[in-house]
N, CA, C and O atoms as a MOPAC input file, in Angstrom:
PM7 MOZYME 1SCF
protein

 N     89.07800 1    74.99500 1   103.53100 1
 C     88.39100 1    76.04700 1   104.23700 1
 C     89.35400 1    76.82100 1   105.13900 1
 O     89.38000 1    78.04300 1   105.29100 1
 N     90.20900 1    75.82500 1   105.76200 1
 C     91.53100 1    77.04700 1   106.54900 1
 C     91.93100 1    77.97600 1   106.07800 1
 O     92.10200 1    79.11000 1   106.52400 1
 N     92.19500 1    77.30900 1   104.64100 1
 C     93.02800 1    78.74600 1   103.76400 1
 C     92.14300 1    79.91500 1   103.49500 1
 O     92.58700 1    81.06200 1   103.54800 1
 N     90.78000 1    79.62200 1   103.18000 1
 C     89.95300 1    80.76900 1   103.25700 1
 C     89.71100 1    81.70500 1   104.40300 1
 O     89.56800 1    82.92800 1   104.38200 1
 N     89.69600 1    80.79300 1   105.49300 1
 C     89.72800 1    81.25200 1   107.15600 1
 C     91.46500 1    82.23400 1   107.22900 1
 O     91.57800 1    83.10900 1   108.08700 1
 N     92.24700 1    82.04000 1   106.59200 1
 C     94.00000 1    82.45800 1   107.04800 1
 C     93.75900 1    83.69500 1   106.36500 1
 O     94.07600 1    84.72200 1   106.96600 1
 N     93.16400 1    83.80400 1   105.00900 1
 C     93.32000 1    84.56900 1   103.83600 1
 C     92.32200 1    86.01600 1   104.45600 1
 O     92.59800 1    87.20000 1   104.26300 1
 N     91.15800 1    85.47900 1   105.20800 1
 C     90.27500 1    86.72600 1   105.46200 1
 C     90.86800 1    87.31400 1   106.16300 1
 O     91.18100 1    88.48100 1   105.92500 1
 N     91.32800 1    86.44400 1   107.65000 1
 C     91.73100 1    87.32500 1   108.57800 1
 C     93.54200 1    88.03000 1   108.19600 1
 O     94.36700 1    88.52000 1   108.96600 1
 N     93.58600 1    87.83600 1   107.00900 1
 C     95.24200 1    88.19800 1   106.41400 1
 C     94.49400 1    89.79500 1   105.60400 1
 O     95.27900 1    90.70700 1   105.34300 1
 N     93.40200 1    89.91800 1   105.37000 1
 C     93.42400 1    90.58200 1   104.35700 1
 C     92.27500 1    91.73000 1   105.40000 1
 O     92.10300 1    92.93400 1   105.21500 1
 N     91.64500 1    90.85800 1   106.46800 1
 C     90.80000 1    92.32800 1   107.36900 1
 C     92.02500 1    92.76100 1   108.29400 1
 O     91.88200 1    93.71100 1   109.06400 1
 N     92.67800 1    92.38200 1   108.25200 1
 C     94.27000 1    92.87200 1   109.18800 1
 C     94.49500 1    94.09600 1   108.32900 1
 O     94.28900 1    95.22600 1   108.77200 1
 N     94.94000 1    93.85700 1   107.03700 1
 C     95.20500 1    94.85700 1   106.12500 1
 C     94.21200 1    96.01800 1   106.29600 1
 O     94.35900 1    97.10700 1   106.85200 1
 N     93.33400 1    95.56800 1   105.76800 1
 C     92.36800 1    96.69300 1   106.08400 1
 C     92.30000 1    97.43200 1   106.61000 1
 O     92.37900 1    98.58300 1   106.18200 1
 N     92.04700 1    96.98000 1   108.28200 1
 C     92.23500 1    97.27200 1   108.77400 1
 C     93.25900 1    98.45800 1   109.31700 1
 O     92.90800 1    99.56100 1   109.73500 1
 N     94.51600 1    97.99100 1   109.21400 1
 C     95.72900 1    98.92500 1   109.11500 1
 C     95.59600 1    99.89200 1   107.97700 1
 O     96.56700 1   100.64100 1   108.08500 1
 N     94.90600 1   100.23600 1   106.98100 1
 C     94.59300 1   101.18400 1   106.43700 1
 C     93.95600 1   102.07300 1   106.94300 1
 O     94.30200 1   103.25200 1   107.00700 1
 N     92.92100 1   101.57600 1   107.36900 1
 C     92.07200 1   103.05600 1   107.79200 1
 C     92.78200 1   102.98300 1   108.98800 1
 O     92.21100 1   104.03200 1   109.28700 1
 N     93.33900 1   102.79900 1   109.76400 1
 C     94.22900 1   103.17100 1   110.79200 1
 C     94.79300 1   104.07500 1   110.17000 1
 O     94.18000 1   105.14200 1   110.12300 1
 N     95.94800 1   104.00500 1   109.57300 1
 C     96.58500 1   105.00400 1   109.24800 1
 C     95.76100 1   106.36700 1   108.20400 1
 O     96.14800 1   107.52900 1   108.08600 1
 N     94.93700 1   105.92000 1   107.77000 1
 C     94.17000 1   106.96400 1   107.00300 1
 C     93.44300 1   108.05400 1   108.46100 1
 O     93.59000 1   109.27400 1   108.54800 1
 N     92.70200 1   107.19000 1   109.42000 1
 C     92.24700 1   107.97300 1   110.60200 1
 C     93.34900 1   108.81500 1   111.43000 1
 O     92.99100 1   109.78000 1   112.10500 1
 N     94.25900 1   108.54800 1   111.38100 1
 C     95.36300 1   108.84500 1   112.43500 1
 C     96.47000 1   109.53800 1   111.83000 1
 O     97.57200 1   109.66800 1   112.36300 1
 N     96.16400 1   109.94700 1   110.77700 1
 C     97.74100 1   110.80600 1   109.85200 1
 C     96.83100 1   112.42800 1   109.59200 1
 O     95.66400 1   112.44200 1   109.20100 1
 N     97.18100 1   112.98500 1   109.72600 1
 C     96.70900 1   114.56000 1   109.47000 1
 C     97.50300 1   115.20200 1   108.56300 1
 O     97.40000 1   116.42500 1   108.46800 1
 N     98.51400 1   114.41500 1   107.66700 1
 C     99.23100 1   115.03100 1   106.44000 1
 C     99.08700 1   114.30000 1   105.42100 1
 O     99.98500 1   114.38800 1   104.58400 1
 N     98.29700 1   113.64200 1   105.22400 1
 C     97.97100 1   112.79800 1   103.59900 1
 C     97.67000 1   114.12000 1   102.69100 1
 O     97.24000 1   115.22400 1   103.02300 1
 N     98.02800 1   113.63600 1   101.51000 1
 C     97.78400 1   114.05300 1   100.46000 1
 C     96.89900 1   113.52500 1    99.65000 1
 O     96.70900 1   112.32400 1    99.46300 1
 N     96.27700 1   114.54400 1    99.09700 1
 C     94.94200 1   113.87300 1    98.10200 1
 C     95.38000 1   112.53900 1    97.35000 1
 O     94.66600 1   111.57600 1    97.07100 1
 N     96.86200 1   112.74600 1    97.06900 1
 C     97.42200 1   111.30600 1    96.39900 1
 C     97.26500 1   110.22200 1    97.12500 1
 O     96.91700 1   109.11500 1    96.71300 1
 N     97.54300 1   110.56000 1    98.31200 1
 C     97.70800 1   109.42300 1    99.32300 1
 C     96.49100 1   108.92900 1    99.22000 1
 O     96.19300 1   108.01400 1    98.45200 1
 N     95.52100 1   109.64500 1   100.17600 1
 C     93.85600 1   109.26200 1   100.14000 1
 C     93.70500 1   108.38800 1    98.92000 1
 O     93.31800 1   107.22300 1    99.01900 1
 N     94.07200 1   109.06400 1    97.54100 1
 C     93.64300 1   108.05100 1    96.64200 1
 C     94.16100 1   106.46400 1    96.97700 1
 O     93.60300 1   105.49100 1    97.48400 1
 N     95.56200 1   106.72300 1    96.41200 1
 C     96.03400 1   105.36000 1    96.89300 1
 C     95.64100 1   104.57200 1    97.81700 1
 O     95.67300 1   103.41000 1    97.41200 1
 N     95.19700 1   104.68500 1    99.12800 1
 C     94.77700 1   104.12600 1    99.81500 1
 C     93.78200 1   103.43500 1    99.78600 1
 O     93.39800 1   102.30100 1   100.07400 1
 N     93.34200 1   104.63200 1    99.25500 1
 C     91.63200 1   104.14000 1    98.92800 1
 C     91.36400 1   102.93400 1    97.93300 1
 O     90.57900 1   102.00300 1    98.11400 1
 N     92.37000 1   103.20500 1    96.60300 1
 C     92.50900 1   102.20100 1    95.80500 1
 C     93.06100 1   100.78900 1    96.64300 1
 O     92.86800 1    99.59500 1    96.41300 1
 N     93.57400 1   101.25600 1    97.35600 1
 C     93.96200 1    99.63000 1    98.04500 1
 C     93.15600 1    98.90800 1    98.63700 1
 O     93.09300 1    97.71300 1    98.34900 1
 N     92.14300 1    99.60900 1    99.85200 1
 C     91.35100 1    99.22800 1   100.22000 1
 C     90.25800 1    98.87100 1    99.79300 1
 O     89.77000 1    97.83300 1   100.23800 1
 N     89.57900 1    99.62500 1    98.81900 1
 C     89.04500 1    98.97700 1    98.07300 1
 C     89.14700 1    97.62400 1    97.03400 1
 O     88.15200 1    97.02200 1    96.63100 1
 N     90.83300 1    97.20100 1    96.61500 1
 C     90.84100 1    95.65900 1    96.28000 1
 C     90.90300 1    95.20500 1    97.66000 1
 O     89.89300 1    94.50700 1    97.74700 1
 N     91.53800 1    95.18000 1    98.89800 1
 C     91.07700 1    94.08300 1    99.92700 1
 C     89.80200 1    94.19300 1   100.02200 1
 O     89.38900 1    93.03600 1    99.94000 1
 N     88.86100 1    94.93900 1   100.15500 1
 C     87.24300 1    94.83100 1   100.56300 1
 C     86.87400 1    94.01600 1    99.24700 1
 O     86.27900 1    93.02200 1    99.66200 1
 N     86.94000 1    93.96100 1    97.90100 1
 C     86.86200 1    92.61700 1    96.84200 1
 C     87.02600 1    91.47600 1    97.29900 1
 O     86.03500 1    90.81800 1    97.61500 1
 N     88.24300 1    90.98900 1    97.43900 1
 C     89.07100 1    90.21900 1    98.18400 1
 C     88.15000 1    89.63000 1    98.65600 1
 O     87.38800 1    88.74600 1    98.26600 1
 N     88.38000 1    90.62400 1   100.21000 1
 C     87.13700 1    89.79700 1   101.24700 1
 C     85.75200 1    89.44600 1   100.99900 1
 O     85.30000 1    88.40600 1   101.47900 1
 N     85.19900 1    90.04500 1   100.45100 1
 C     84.27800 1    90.14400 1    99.33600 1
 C     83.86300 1    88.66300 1    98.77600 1
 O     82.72900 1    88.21700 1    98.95600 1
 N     84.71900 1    88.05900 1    98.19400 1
 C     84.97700 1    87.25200 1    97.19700 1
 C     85.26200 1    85.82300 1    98.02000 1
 O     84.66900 1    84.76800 1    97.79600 1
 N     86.46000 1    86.05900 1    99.17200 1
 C     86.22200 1    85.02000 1    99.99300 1
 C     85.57400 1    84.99900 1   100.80700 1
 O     85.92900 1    84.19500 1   101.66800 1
 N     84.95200 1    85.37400 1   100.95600 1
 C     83.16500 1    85.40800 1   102.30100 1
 C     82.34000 1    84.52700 1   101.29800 1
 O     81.96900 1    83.48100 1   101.83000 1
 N     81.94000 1    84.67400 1    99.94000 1
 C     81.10800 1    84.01800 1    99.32600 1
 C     81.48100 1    82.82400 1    99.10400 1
 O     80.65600 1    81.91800 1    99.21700 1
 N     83.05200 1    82.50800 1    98.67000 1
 C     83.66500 1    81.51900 1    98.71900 1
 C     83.52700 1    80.01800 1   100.06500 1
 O     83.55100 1    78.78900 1   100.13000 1
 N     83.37100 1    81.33500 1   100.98300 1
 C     83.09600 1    80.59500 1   102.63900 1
 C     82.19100 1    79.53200 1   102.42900 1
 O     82.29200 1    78.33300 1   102.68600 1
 N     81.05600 1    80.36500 1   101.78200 1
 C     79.77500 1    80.01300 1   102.04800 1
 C     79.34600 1    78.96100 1   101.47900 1
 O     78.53500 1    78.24900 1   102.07200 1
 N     79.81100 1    78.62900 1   100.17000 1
 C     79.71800 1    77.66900 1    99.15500 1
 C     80.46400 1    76.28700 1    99.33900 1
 O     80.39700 1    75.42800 1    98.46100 1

């Protein structure tokens, strides 16, 4: 269960620091946005996946 506990808060950190920088940059490019977006969207899986994992 630690490792599930290390792994969430490893991966809402990330996250986190995404939309940070997505909120706080005023020169992204539509590329960027994508990319990002694509990223964040596999950590929100991720977390996703180990939250249910938690639970079980």
């Amino acid at each position: 269960m630690e490792k599930v506990n290390k792994a969430i808060a490893y991966y809402s950190k990330q996250s986190k620091k995404i939309l940070e920088e997505v909120n706080s940059s005023d020169d992204l490019t539509v590329e960027d946005v994508i990319q990002l977006g694509e990223e964040l969207s596999i950590l929100e899986y991720k977390l996703t996946a180990l939250e249910v994992a938690k639970e079980n």
